[in-house]
The first five atom37 places (N, CA, C, CB, O) and aatype in JSON, in Angstrom:
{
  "aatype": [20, 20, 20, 20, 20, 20, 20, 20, 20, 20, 20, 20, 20, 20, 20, 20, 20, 20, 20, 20, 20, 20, 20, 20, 20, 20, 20, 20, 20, 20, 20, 20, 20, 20, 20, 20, 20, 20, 20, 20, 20, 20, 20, 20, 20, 20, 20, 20, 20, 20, 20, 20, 20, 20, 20, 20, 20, 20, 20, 20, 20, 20, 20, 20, 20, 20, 20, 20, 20, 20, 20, 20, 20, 20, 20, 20, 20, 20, 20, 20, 20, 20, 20, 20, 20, 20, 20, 20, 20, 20, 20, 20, 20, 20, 20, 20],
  "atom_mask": [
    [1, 1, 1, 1, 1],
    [1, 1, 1, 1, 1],
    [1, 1, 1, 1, 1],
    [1, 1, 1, 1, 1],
    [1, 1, 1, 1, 1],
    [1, 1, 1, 1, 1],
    [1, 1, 1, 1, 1],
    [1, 1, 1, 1, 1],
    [1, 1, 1, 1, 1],
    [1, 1, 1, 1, 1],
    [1, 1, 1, 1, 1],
    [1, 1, 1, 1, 1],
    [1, 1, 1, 1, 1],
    [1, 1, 1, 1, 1],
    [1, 1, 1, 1, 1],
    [1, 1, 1, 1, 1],
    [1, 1, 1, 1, 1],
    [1, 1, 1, 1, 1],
    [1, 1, 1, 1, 1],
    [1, 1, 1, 1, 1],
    [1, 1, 1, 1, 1],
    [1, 1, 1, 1, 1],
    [1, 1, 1, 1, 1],
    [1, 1, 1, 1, 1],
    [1, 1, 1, 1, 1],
    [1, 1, 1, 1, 1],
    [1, 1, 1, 1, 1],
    [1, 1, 1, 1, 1],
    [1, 1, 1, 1, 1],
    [1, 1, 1, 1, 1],
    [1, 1, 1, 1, 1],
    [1, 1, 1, 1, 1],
    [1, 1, 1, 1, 1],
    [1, 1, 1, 1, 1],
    [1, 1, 1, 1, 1],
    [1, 1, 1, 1, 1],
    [1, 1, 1, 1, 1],
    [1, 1, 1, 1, 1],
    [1, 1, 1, 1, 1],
    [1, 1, 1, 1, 1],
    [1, 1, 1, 1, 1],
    [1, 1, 1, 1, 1],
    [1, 1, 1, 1, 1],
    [1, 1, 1, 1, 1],
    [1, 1, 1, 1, 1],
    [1, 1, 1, 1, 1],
    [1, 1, 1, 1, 1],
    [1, 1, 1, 1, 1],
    [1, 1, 1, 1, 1],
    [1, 1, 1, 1, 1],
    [1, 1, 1, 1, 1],
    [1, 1, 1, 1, 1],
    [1, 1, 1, 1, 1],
    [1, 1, 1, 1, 1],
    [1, 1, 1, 1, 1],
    [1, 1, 1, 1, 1],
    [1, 1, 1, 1, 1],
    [1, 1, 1, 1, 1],
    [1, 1, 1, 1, 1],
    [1, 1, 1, 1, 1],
    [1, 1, 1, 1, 1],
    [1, 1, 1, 1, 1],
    [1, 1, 1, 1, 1],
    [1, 1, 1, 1, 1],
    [1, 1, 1, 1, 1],
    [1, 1, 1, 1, 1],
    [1, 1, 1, 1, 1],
    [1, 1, 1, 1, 1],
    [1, 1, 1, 1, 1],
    [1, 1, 1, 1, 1],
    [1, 1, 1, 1, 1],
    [1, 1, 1, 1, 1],
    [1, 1, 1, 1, 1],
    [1, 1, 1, 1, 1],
    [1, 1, 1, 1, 1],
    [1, 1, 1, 1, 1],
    [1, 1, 1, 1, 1],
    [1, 1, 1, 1, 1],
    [1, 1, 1, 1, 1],
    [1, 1, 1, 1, 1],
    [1, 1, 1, 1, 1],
    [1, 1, 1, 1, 1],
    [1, 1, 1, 1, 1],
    [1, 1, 1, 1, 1],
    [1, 1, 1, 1, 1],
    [1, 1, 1, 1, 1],
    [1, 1, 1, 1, 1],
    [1, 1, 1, 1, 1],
    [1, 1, 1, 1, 1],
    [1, 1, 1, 1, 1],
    [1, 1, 1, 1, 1],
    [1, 1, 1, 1, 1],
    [1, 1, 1, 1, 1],
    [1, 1, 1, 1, 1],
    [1, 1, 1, 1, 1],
    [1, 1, 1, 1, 1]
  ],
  "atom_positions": [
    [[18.73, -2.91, -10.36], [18.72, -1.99, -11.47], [17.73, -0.88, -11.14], [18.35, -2.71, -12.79], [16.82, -0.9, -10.32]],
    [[18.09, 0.08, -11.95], [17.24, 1.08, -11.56], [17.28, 1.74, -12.42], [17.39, 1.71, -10.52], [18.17, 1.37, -13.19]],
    [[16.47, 3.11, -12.97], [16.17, 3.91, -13.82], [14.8, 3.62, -14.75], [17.33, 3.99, -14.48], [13.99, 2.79, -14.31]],
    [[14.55, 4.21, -15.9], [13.71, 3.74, -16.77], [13.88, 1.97, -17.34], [13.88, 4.79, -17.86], [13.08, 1.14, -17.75]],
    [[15.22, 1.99, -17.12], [14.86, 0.55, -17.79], [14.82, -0.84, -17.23], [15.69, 0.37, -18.72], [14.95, -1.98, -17.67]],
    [[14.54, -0.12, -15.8], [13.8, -1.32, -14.31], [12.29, -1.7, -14.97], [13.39, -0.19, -12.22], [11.32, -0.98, -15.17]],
    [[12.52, -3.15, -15.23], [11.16, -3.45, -15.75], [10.12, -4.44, -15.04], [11.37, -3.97, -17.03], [8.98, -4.82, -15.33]],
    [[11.04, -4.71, -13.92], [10.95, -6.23, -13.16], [9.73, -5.3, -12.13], [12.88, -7.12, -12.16], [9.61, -4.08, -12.3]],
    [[9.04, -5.93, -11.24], [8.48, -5.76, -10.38], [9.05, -4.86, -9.02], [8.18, -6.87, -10.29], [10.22, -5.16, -8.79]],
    [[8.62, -4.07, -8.27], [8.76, -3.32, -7.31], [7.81, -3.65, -5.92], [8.57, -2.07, -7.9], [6.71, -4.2, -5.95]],
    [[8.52, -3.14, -4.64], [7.94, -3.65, -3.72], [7.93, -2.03, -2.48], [8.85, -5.22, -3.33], [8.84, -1.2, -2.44]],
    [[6.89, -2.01, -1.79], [6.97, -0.77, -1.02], [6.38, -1.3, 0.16], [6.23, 0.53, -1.62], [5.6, -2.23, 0.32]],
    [[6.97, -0.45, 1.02], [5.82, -0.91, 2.72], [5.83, 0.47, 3.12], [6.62, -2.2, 4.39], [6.82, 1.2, 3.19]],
    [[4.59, 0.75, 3.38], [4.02, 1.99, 3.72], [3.5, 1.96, 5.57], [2.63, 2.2, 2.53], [2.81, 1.1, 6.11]],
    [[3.89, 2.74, 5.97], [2.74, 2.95, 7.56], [2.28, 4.64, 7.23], [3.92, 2.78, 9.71], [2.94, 5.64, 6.96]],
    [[0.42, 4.28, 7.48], [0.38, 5.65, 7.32], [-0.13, 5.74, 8.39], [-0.24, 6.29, 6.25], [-0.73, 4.92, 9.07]],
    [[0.28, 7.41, 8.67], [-0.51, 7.96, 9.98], [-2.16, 8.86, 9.87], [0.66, 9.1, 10.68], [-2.74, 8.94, 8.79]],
    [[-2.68, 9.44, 11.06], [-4.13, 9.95, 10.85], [-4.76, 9.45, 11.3], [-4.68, 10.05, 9.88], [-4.32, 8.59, 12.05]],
    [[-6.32, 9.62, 11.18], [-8.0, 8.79, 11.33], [-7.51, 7.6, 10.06], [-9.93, 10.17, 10.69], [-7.39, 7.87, 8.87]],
    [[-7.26, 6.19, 10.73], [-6.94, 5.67, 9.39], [-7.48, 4.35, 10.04], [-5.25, 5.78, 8.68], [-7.82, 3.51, 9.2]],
    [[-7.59, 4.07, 11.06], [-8.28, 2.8, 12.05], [-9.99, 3.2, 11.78], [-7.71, 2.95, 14.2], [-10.22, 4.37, 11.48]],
    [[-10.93, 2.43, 11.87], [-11.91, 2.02, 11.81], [-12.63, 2.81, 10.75], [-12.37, 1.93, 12.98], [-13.83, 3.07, 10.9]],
    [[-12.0, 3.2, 9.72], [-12.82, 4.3, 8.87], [-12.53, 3.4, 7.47], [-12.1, 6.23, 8.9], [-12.13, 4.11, 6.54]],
    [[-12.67, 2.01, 7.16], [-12.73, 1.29, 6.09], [-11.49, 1.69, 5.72], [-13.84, 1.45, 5.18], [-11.62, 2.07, 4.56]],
    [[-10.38, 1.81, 6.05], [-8.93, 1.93, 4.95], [-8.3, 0.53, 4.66], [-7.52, 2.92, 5.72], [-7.76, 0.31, 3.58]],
    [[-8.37, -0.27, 5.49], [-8.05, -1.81, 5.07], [-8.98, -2.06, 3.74], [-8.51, -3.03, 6.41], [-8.51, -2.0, 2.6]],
    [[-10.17, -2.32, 4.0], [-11.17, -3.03, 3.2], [-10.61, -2.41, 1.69], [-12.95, -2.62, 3.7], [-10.0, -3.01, 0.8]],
    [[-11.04, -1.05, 1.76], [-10.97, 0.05, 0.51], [-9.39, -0.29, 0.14], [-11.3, 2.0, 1.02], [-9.16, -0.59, -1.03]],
    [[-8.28, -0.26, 1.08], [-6.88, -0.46, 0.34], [-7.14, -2.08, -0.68], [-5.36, -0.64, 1.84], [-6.59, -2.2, -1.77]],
    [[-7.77, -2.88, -0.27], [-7.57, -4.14, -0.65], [-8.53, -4.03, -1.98], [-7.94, -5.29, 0.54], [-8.26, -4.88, -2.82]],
    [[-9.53, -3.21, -2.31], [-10.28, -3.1, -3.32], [-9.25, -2.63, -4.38], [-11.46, -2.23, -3.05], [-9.03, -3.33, -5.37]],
    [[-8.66, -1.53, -4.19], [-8.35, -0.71, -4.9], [-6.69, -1.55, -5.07], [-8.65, 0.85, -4.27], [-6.37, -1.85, -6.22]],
    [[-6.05, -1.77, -4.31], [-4.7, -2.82, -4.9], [-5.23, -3.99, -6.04], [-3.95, -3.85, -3.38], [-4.6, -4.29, -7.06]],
    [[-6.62, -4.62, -5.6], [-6.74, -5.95, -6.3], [-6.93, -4.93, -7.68], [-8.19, -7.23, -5.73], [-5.98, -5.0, -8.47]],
    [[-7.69, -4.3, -7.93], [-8.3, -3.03, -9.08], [-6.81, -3.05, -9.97], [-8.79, -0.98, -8.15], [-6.61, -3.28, -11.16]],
    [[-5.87, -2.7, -8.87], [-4.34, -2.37, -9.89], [-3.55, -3.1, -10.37], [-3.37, -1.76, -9.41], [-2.57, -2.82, -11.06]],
    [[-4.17, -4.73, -9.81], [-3.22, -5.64, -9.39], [-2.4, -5.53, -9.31], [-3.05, -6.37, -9.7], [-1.73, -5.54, -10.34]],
    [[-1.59, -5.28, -7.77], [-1.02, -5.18, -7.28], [-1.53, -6.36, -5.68], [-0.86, -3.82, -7.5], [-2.52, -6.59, -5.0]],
    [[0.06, -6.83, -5.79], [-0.09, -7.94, -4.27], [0.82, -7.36, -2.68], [0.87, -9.82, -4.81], [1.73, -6.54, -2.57]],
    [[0.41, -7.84, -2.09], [0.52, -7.41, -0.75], [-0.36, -7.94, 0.4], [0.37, -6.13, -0.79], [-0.75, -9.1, 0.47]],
    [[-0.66, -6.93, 1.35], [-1.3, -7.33, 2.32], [-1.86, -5.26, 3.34], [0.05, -8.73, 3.22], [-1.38, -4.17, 3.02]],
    [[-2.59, -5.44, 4.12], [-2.39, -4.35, 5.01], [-3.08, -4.71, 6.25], [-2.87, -3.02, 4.45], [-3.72, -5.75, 6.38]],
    [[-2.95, -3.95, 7.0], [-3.33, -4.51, 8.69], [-3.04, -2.92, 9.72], [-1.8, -6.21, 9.34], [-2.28, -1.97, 9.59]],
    [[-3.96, -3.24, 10.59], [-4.29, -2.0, 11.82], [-3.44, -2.35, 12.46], [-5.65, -1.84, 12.72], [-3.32, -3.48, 12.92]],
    [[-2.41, -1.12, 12.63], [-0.89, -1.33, 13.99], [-1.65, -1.16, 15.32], [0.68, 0.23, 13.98], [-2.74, -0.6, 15.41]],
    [[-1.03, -1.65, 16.27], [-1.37, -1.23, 17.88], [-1.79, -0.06, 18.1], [-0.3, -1.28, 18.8], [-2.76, 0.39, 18.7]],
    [[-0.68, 0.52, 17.37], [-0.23, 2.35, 17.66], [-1.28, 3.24, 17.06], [1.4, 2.94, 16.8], [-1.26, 4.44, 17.32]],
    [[-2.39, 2.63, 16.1], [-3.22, 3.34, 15.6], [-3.02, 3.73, 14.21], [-3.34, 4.26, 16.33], [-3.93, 4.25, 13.58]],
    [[-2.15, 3.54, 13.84], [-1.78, 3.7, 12.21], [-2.38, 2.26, 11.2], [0.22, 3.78, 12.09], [-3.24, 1.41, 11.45]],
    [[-1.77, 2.4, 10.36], [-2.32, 1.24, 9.41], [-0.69, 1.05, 8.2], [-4.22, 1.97, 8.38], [-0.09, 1.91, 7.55]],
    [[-0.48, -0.26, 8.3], [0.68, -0.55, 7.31], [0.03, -1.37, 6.13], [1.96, -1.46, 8.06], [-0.85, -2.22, 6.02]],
    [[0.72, -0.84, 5.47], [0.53, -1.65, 3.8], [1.73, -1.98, 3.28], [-0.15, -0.71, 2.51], [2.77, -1.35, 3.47]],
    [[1.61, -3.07, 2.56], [2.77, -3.42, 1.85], [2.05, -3.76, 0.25], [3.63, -4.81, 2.69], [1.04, -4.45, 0.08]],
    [[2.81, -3.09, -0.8], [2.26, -3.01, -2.34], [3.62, -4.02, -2.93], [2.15, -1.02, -3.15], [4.71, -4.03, -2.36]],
    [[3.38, -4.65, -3.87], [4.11, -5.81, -4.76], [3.96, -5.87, -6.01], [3.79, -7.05, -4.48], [3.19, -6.78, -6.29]],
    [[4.31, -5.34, -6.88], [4.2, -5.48, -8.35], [4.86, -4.38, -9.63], [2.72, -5.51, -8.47], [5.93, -3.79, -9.51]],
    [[4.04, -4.3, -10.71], [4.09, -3.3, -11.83], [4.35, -2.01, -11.04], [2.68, -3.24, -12.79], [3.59, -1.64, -10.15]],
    [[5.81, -1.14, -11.5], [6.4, -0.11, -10.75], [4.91, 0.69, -10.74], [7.9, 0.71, -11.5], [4.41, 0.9, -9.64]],
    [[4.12, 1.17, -12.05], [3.78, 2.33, -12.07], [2.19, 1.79, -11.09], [3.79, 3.06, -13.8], [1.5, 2.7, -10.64]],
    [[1.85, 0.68, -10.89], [0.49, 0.14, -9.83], [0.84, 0.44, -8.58], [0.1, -1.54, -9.77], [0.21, 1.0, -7.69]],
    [[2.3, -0.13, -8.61], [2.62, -0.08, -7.15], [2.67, 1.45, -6.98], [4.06, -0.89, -6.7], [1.91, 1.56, -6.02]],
    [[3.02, 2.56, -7.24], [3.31, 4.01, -7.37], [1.68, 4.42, -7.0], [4.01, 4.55, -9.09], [1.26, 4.79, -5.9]],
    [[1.04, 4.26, -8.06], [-0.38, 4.22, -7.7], [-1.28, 3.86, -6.79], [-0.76, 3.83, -8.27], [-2.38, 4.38, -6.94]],
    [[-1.18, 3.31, -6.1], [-1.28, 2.66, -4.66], [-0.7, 2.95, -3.8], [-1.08, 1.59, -4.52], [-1.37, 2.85, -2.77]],
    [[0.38, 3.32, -3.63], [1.09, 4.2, -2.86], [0.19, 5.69, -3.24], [2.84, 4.14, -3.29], [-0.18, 6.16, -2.17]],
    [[-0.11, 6.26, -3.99], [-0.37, 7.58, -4.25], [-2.15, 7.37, -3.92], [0.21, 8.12, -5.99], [-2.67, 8.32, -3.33]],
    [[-2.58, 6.82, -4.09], [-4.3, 6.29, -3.39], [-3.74, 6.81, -1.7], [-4.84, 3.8, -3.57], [-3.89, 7.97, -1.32]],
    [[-3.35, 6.14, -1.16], [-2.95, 6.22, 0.4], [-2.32, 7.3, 1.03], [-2.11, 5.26, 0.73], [-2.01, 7.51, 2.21]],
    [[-2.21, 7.85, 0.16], [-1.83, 9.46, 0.62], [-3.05, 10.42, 1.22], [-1.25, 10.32, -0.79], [-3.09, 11.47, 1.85]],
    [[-4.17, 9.34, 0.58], [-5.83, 10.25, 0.22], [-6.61, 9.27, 1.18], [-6.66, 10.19, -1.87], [-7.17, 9.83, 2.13]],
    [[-6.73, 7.85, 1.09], [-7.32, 6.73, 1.56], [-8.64, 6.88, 0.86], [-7.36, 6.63, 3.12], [-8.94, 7.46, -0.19]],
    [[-9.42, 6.12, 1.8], [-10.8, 6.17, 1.6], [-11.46, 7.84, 1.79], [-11.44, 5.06, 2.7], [-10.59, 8.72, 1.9]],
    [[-13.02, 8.32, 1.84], [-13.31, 9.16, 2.12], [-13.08, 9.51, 3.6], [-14.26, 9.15, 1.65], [-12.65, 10.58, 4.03]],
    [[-13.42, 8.52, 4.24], [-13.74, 9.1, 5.78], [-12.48, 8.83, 6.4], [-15.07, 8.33, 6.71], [-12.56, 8.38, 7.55]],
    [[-11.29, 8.98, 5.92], [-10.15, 8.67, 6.58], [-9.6, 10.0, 6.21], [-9.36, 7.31, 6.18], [-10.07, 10.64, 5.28]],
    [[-8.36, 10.51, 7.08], [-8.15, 11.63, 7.37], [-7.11, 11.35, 7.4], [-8.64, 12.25, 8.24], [-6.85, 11.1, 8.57]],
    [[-5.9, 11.14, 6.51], [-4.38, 10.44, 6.22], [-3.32, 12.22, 6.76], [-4.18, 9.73, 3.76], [-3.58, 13.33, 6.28]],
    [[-2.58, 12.03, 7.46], [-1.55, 13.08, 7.93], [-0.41, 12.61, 7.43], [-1.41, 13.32, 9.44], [-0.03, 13.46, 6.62]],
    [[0.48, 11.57, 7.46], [1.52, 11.24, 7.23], [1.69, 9.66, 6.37], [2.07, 11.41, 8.5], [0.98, 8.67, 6.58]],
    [[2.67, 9.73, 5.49], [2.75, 8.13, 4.84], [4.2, 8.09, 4.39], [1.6, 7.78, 3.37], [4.79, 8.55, 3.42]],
    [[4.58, 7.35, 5.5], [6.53, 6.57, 5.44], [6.07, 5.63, 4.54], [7.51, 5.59, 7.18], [5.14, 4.84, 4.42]],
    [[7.3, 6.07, 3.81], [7.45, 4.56, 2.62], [8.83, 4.11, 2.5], [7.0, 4.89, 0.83], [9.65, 4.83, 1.94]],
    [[9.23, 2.7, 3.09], [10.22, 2.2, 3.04], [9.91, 1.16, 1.81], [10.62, 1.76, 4.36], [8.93, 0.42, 1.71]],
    [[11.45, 1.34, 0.53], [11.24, 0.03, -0.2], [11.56, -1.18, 0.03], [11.64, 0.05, -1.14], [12.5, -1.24, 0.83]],
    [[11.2, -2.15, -0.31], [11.77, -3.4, -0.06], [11.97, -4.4, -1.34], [10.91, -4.01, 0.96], [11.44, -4.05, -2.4]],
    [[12.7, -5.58, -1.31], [13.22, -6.2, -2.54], [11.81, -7.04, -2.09], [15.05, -6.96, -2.7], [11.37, -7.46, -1.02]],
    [[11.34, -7.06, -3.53], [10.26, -7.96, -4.19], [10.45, -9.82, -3.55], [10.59, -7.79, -6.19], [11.36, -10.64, -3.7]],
    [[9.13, -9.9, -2.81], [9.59, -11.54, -2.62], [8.4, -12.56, -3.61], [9.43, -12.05, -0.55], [8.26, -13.73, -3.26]],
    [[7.72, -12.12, -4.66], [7.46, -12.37, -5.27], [5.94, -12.96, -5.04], [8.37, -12.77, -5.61], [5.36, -13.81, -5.71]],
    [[5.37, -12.1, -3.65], [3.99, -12.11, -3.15], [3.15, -12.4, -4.32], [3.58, -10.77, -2.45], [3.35, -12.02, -5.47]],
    [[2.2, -13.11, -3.88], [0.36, -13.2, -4.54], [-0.6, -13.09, -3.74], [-0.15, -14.54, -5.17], [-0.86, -13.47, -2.6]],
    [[-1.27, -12.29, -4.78], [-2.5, -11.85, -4.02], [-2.41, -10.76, -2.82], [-3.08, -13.08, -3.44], [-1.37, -10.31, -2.34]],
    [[-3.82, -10.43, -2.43], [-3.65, -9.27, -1.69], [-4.74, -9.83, 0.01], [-4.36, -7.68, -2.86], [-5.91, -10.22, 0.06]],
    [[-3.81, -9.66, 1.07], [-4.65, -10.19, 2.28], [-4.75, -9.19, 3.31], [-4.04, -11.46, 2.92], [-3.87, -8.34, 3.19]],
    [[-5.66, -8.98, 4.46], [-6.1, -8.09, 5.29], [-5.22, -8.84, 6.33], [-7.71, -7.88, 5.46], [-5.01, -10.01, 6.02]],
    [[-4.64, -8.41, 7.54], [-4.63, -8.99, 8.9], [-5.23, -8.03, 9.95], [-3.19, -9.36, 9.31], [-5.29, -8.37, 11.13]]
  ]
}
């Protein structure tokens, strides 16, 4: 379902690009998801980027997605792919 009267939970996986490795964007993503509650996870790619995946309330998950556009201060975000995905009904929020 979709439109306004999607009430169920939403799911997003993000890779963003930039200064986004060693400048606290894990730690700070995981503050600020638990803050929205919102569940997921995020983790440092090989390639130098950083992926997140957000799980929950459309308008948290939106919000969290829209945090990561910005990141933390000392992160320097250029690009953020967002593929959706069907909700698997994650808890909690973990670093890898």
């Amino acid at each position: 379902m979709s439109g306004p009267e999607h009430s169920g939970p939403i799911r997003r996986r993000l890779v963003i690009s930039g200064r986004v490795q060693g400048v606290g964007f894990r730690w700070s993503c995981r503050r600020m998801a638990e803050a929205q509650g919102v569940s997921g996870w995020c983790r440092n790619r090989p390639d130098g980027r950083v992926e997140a995946c957000f799980e929950g309330d459309p308008a948290a998950v939106e919000r969290a997605v829209a945090w990561c556009r910005g990141g933390p201060p000392s992160a320097i975000v250029t690009s953020v792919a967002i593929t959706p995905e069907t909700p698997h009904g994650e808890v909690g929020f973990t670093l890898g």
